[in-house]
MARVO-843028 format. One record per atom (N, C-alpha, C): residue number from 1; x, y, z; atom name. Coordinates in steps of 0.1 Angstrom, whole numbers. Each point is the difference from the previous one (the first is absolute). Layout:
N
{node NUM; {X; Y; Z}; CA}
...
END
This chain:
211
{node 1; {48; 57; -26}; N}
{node 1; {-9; -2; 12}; CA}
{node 1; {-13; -5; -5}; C}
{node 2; {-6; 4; -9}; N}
{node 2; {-13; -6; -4}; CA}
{node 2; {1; -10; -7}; C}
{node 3; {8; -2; -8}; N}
{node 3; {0; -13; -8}; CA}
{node 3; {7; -12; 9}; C}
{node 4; {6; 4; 17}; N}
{node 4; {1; -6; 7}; CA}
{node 4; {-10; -7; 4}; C}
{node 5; {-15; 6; 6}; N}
{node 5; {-8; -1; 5}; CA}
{node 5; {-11; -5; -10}; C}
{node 6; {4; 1; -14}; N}
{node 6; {-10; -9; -7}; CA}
{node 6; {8; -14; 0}; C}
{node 7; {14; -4; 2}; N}
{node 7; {6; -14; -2}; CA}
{node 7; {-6; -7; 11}; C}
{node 8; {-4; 11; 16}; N}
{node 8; {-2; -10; 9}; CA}
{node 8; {-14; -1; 5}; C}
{node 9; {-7; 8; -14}; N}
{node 9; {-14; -3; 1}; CA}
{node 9; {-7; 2; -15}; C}
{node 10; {-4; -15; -1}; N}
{node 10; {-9; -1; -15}; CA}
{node 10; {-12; 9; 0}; C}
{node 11; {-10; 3; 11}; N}
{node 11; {-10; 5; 1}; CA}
{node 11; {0; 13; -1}; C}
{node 12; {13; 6; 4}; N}
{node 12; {2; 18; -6}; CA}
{node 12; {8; -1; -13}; C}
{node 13; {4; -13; -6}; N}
{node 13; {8; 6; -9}; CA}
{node 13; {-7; 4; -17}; C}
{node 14; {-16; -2; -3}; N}
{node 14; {-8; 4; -5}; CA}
{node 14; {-3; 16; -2}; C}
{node 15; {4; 6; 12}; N}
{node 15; {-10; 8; 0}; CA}
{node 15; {16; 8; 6}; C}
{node 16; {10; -3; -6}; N}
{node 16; {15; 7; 4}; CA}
{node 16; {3; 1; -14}; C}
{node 17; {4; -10; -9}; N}
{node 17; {2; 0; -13}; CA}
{node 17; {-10; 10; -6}; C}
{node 18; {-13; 1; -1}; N}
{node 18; {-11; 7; -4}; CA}
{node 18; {8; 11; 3}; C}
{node 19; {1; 7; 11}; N}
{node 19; {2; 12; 0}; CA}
{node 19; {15; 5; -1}; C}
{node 20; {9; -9; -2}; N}
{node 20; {12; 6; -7}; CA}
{node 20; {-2; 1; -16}; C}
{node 21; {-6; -11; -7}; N}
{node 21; {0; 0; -13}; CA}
{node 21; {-7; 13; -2}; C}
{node 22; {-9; 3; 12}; N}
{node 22; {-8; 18; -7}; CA}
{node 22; {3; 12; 0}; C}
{node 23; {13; -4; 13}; N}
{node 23; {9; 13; 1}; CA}
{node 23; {10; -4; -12}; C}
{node 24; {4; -8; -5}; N}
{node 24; {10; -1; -9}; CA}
{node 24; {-9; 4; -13}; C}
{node 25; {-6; 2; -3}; N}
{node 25; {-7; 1; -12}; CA}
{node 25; {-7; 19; 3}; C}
{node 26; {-2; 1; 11}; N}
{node 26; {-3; 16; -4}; CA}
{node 26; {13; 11; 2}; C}
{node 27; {15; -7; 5}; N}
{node 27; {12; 5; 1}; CA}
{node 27; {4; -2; -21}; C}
{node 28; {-7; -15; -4}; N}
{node 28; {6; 1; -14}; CA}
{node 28; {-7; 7; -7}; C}
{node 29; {-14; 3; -2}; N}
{node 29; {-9; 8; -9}; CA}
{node 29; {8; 18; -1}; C}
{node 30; {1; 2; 14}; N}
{node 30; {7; 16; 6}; CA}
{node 30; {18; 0; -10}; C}
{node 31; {3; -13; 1}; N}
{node 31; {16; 1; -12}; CA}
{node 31; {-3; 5; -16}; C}
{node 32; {7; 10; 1}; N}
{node 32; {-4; 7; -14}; CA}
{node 32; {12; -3; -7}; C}
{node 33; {1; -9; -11}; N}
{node 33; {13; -4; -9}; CA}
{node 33; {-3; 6; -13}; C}
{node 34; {17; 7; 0}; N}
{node 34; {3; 5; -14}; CA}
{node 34; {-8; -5; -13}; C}
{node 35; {-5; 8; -9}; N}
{node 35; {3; -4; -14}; CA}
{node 35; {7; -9; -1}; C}
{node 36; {14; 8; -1}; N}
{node 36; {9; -10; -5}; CA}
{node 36; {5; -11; 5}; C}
{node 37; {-8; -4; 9}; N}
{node 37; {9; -15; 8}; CA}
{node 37; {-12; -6; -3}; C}
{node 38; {-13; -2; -10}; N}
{node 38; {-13; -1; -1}; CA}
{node 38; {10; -15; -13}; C}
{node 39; {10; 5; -2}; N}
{node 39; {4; -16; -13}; CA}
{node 39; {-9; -12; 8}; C}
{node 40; {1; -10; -13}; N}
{node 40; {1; -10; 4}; CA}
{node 40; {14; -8; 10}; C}
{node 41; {10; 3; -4}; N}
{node 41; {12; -4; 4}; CA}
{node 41; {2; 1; 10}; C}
{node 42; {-4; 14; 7}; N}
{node 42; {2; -2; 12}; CA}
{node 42; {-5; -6; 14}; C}
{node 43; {-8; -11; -5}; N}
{node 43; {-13; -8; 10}; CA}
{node 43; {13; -18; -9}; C}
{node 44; {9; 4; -6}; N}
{node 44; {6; -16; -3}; CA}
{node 44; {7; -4; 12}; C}
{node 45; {8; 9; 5}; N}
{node 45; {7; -4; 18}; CA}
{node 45; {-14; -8; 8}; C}
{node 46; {-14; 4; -5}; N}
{node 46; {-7; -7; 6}; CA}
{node 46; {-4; -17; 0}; C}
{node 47; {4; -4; -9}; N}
{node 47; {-6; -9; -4}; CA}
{node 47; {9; -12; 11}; C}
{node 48; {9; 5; 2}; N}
{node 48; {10; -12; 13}; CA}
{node 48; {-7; 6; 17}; C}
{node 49; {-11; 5; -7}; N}
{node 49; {-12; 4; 15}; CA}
{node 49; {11; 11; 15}; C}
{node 50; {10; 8; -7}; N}
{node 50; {6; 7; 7}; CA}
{node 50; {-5; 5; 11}; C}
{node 51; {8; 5; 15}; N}
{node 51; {-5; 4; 12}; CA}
{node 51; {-6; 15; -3}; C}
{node 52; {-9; 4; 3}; N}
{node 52; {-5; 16; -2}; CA}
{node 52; {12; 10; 2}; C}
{node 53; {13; -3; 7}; N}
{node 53; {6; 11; 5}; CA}
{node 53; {11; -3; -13}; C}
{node 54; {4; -12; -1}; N}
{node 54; {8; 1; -12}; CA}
{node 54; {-6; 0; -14}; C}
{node 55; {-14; 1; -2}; N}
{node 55; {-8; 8; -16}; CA}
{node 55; {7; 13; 4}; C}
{node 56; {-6; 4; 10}; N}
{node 56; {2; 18; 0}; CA}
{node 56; {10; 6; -2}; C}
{node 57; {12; -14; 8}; N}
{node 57; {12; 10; -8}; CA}
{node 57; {5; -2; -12}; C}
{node 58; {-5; -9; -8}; N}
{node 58; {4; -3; -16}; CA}
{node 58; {-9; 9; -7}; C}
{node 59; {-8; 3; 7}; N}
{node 59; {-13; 6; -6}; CA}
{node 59; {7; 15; -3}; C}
{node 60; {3; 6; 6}; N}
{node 60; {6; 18; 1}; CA}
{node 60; {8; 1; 9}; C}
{node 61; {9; 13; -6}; N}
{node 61; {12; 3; 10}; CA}
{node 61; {-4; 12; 9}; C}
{node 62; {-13; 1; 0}; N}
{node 62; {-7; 12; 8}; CA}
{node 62; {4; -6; 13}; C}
{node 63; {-4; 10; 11}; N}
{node 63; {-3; 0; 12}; CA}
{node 63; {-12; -6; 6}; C}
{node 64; {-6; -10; -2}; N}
{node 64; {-12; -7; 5}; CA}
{node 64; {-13; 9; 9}; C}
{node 65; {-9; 1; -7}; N}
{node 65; {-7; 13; 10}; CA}
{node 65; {-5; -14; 14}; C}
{node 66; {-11; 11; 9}; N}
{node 66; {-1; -3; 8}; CA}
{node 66; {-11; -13; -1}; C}
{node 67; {-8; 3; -7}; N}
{node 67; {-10; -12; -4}; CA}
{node 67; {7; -13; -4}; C}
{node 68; {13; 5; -9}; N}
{node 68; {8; -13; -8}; CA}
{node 68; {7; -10; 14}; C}
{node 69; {8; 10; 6}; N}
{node 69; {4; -7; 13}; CA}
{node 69; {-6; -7; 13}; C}
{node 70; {-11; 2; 2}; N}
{node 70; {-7; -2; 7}; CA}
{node 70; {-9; -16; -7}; C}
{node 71; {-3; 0; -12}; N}
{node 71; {-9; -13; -5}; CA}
{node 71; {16; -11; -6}; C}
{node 72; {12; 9; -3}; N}
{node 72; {10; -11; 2}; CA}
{node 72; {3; -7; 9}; C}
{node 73; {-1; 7; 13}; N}
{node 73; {4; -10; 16}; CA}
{node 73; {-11; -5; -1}; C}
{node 74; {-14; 2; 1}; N}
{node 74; {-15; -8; 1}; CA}
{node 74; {0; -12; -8}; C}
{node 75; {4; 5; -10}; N}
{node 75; {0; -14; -12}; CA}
{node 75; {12; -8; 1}; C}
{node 76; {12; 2; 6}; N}
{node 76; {9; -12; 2}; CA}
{node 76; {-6; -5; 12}; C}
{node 77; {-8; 8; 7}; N}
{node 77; {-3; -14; 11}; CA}
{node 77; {-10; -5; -2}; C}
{node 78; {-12; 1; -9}; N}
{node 78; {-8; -5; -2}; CA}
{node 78; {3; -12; -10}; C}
{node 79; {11; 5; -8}; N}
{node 79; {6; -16; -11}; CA}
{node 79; {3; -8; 7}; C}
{node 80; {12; 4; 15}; N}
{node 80; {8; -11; 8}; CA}
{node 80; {-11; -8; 7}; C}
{node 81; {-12; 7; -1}; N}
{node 81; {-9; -10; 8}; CA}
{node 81; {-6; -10; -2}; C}
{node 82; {-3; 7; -18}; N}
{node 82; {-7; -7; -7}; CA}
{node 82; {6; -16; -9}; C}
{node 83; {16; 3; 1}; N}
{node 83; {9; -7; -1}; CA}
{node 83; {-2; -15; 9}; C}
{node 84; {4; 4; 11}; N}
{node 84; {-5; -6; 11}; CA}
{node 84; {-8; -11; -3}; C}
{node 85; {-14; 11; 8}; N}
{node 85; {-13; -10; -5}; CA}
{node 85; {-2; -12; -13}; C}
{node 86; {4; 6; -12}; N}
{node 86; {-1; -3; -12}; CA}
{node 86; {9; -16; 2}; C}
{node 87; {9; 2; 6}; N}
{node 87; {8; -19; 5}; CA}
{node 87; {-9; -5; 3}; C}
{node 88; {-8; 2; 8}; N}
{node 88; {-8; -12; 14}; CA}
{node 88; {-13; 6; -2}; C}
{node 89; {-3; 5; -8}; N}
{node 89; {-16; 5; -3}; CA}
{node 89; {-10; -12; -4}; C}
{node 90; {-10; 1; 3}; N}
{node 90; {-11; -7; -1}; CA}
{node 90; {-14; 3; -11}; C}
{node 91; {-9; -9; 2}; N}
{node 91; {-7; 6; -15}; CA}
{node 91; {-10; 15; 6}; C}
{node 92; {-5; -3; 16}; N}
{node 92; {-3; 14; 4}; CA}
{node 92; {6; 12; -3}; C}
{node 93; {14; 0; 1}; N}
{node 93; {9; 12; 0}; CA}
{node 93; {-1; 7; -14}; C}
{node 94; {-2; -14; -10}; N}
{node 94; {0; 3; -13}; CA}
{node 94; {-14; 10; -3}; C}
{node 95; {-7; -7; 5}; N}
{node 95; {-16; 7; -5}; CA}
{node 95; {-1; 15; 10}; C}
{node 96; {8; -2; 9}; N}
{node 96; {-1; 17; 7}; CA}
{node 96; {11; 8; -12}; C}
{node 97; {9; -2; -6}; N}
{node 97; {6; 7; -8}; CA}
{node 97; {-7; 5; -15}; C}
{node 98; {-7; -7; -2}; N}
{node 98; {-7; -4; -7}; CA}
{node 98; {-12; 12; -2}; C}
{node 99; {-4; 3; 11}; N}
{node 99; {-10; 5; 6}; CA}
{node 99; {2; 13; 1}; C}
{node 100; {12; 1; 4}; N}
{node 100; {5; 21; 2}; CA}
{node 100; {4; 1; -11}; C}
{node 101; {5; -9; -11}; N}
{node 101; {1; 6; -14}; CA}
{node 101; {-13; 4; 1}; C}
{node 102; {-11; -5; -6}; N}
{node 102; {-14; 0; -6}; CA}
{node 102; {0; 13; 4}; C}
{node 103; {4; 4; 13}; N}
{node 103; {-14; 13; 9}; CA}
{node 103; {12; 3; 1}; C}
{node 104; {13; 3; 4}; N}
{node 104; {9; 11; -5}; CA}
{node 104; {9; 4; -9}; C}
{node 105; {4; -8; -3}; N}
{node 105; {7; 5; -16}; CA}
{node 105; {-10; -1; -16}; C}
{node 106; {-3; -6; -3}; N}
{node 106; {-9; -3; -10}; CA}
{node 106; {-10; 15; -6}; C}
{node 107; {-4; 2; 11}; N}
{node 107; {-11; 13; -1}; CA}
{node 107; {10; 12; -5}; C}
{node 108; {12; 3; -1}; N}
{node 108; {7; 11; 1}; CA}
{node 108; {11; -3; -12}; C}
{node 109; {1; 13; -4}; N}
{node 109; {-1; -1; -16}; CA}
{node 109; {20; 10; -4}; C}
{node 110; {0; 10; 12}; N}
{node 110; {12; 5; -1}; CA}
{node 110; {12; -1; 13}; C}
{node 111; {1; -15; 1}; N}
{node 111; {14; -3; 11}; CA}
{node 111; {8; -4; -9}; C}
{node 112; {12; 4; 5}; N}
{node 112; {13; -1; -9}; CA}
{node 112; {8; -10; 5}; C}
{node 113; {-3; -9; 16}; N}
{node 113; {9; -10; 2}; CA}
{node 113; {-6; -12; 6}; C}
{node 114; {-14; 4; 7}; N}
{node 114; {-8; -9; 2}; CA}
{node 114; {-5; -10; -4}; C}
{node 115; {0; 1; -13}; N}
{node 115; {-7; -6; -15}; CA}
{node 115; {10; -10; -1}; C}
{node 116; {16; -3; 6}; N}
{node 116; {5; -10; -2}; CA}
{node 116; {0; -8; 16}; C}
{node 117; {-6; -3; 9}; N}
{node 117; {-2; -3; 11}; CA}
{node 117; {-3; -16; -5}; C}
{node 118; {-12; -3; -11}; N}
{node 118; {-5; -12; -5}; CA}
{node 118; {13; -6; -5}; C}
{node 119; {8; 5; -8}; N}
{node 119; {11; -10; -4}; CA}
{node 119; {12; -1; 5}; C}
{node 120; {2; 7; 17}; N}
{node 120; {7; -4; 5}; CA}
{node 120; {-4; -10; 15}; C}
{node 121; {-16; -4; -4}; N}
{node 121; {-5; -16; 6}; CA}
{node 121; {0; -11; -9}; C}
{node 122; {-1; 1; -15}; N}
{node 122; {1; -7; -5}; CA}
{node 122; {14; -4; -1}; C}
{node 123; {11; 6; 1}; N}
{node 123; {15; -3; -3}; CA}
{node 123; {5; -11; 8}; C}
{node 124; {-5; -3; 6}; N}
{node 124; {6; -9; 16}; CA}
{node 124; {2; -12; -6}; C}
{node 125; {-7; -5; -11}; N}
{node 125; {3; -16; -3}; CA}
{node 125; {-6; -10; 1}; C}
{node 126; {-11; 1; 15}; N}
{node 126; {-4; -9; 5}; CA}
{node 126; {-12; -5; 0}; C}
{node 127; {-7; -9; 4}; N}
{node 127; {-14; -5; 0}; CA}
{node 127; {-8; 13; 4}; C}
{node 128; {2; 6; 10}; N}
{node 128; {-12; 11; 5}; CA}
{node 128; {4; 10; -8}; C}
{node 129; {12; 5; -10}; N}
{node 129; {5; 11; -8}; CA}
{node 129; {-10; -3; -16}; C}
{node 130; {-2; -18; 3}; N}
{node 130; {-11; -3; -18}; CA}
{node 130; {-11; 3; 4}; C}
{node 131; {-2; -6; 10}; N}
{node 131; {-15; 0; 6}; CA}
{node 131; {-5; 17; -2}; C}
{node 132; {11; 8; 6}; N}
{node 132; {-10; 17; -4}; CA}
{node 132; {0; 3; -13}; C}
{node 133; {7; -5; -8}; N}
{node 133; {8; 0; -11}; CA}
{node 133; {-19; -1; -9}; C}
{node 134; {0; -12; 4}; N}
{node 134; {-16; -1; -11}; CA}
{node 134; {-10; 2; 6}; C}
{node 135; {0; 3; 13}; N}
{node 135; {-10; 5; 7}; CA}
{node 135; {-2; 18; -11}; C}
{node 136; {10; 11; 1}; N}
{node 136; {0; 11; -2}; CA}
{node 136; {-3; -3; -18}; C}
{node 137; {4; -6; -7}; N}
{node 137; {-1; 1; -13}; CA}
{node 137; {-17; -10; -2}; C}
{node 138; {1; -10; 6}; N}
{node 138; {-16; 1; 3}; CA}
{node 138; {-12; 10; 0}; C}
{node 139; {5; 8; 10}; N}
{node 139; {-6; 16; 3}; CA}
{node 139; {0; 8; -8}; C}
{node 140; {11; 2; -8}; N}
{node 140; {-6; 10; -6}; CA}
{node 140; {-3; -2; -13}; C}
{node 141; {2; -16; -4}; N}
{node 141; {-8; -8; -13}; CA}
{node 141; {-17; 5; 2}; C}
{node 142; {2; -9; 12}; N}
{node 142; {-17; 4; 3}; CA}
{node 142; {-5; 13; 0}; C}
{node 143; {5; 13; -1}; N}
{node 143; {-7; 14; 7}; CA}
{node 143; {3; 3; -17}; C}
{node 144; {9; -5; -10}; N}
{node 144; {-2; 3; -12}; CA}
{node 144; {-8; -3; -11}; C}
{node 145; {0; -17; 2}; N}
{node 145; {-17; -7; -9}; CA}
{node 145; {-10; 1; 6}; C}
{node 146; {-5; 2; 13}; N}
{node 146; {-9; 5; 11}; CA}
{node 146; {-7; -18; -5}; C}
{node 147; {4; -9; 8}; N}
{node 147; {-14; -12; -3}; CA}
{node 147; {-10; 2; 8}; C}
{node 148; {-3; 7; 11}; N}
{node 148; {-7; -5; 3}; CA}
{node 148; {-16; 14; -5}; C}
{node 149; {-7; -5; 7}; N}
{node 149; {-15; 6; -7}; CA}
{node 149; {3; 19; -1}; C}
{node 150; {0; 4; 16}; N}
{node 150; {5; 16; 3}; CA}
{node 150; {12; 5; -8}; C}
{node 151; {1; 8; -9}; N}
{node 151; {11; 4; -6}; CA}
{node 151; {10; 9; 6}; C}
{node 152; {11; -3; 1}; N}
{node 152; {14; 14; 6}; CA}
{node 152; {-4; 9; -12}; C}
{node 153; {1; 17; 8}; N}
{node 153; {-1; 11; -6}; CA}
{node 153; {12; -4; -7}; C}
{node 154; {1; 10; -16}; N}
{node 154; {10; 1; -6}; CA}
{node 154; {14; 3; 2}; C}
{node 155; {-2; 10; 6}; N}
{node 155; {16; 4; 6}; CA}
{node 155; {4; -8; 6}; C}
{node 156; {-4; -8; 13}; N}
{node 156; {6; -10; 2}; CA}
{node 156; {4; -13; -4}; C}
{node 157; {-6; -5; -12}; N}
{node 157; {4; -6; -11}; CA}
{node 157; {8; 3; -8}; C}
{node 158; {4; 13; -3}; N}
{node 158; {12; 7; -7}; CA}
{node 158; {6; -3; 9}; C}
{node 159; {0; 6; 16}; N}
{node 159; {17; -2; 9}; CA}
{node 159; {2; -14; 1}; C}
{node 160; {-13; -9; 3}; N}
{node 160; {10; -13; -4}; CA}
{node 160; {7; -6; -9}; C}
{node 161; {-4; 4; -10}; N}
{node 161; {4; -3; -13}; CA}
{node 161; {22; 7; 1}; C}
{node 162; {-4; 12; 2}; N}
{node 162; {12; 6; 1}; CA}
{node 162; {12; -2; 11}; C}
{node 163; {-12; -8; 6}; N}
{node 163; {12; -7; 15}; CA}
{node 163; {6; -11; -9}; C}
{node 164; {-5; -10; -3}; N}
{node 164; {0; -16; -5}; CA}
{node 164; {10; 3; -11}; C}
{node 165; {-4; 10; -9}; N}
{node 165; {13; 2; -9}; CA}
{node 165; {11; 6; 5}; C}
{node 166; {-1; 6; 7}; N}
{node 166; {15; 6; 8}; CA}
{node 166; {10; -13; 4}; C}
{node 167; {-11; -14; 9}; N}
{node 167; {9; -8; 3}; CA}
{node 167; {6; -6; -12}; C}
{node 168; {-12; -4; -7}; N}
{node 168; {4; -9; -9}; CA}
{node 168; {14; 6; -7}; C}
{node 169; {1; 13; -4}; N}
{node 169; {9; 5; -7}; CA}
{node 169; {12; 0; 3}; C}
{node 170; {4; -4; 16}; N}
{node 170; {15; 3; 7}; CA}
{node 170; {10; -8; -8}; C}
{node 171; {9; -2; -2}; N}
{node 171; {12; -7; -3}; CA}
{node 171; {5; -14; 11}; C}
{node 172; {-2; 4; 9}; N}
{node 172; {2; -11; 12}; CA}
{node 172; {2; -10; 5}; C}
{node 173; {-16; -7; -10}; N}
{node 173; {0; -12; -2}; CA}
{node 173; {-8; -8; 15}; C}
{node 174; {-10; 12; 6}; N}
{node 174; {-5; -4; 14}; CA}
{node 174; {-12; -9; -5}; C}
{node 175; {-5; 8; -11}; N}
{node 175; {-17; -4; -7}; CA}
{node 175; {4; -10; -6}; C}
{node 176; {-2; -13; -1}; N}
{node 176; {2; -8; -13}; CA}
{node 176; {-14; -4; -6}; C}
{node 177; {6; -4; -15}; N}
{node 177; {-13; -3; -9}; CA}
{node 177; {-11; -8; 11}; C}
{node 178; {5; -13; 2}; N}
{node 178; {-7; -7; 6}; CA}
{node 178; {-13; 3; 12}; C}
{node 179; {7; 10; 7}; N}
{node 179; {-9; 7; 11}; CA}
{node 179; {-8; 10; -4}; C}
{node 180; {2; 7; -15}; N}
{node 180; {-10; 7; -2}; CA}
{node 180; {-11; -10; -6}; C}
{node 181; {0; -11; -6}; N}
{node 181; {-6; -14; -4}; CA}
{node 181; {-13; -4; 9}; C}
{node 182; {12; -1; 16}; N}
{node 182; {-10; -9; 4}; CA}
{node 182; {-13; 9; 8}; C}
{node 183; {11; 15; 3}; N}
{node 183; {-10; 8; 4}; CA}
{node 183; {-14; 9; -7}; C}
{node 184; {3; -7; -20}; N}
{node 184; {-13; 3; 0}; CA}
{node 184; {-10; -15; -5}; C}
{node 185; {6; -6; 2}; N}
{node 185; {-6; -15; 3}; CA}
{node 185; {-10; 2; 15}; C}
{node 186; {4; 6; 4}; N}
{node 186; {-5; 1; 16}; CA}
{node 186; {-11; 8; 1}; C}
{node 187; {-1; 15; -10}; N}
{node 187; {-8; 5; 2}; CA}
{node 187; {-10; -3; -10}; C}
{node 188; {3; -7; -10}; N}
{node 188; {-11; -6; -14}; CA}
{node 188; {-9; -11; 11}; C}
{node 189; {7; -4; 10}; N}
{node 189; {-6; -18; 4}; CA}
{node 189; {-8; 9; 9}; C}
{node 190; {-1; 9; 8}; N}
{node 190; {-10; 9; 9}; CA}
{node 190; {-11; 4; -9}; C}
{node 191; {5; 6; -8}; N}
{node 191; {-12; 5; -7}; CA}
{node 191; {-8; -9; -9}; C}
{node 192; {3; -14; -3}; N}
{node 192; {-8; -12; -5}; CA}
{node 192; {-8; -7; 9}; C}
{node 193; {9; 7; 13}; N}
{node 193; {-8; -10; 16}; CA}
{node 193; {-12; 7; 4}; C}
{node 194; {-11; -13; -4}; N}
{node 194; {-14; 7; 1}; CA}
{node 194; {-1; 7; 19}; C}
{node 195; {4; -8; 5}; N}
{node 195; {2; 1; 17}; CA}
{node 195; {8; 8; 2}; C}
{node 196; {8; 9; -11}; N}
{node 196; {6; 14; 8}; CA}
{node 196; {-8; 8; -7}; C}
{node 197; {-3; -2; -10}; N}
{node 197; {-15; 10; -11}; CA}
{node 197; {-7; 5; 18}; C}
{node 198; {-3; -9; -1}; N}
{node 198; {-11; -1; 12}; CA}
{node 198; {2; 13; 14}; C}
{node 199; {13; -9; 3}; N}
{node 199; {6; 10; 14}; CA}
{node 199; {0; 16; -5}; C}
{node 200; {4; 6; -15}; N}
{node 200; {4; 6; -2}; CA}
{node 200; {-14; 12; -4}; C}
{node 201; {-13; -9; -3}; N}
{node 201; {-12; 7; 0}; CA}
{node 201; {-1; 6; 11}; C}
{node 202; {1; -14; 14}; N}
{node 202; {-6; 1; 16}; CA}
{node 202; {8; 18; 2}; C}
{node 203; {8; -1; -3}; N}
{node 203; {10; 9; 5}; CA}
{node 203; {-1; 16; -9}; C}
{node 204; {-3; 0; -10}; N}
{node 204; {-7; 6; -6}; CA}
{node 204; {-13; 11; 6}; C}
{node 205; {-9; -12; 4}; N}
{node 205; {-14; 3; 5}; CA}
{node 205; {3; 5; 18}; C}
{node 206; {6; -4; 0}; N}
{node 206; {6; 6; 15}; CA}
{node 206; {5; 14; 2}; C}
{node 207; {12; 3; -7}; N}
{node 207; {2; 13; -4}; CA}
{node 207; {-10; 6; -7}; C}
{node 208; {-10; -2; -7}; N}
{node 208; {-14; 11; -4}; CA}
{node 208; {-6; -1; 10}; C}
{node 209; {-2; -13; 10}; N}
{node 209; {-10; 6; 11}; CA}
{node 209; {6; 12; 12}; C}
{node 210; {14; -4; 1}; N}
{node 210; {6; 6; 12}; CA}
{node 210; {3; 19; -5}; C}
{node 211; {-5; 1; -13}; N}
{node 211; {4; 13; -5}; CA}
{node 211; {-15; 7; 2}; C}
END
């Protein structure tokens, strides 16, 4: 029903995604996974970007608690949607996804399924699947060499760092050489551009005055 009501309206569907991706991420923080299902191996079923309900059951022959079941129905409709969109998406759609990464997933440090949300937008194949593709590796190039004047606190330079190797590391074959290339081509040519030097002072001095 809601993801109904964001298909047949673009102007709630901002502020609908936002708040599933936040219920889906404080249902995933609350999932408490075994030690021993902590392998690496067992995140390899992931890498073909599996449905949440079919991880869980490859995942353990437990009884799925009530958190597990509840963010598996949320998260298959939140993929089928995102599925969807991701065909006929546009570069807005791209930059709102873009956008609830930054301010909801990124900041959070212990989700166990959430964290693969980015590369099952990147998997799609398509112009708006590259487009987030070097937008997000952009992002967190940038929050890791910090070009501009203001420096990112360290920790957050460590979790980017530890996001960008996570992708880079998959087997998959979603990241290619090329796109990590041009995406730091992209953030070297900002930081040589006297006229984003600039914006990035203004912007700067704005947040010291507004504090």
């Amino acid at each position: 029903m809601v993801f109904q009501i964001a298909r047949a309206s673009p102007i709630s569907e901002e502020k609908i995604l936002e708040a599933v991706v936040d219920k889906l991420c404080q249902l995933d923080v609350d999932i408490k996974q075994p030690k021993a299902h902590r392998k690496c191996d067992t995140f390899s079923s992931l890498s073909r970007i599996q449905q949440m309900t079919d991880y869980i059951r490859d995942l353990t022959l437990k009884t799925p608690s009530h958190s597990e079941s509840k963010m598996g129905l949320l998260f298959d409709l939140l993929l089928g949607y995102l599925k969807d969109r991701m065909a006929t998406a546009d570069h807005d759609f791209v930059t709102l996804m873009l956008s609830i990464f930054e301010r909801k997933l990124f900041p959070l440090h212990k989700v166990n399924f959430m964290q693969y949300l980015p590369l099952f937008l990147m998997s799609h194949g398509n112009d708006q699947a590259r487009i987030f593709t070097e937008k997000l590796l952009s992002l967190l190039i940038h929050k890791i060499f910090n070009p501009q004047r203001k420096p990112e606190h360290l920790s957050i330079r460590q979790h980017a760092w530890n996001y960008l190797a996570s992708l880079l590391a998959r087997e998959n074959g979603i990241i290619k050489t090329t796109t990590v290339l041009k995406c730091l081509q992209i953030v070297i040519a900002k930081q040589d551009d006297p006229e984003e030097t600039l914006k990035a002072d203004r912007a700067d001095s704005m947040s010291s005055s507004s504090s």
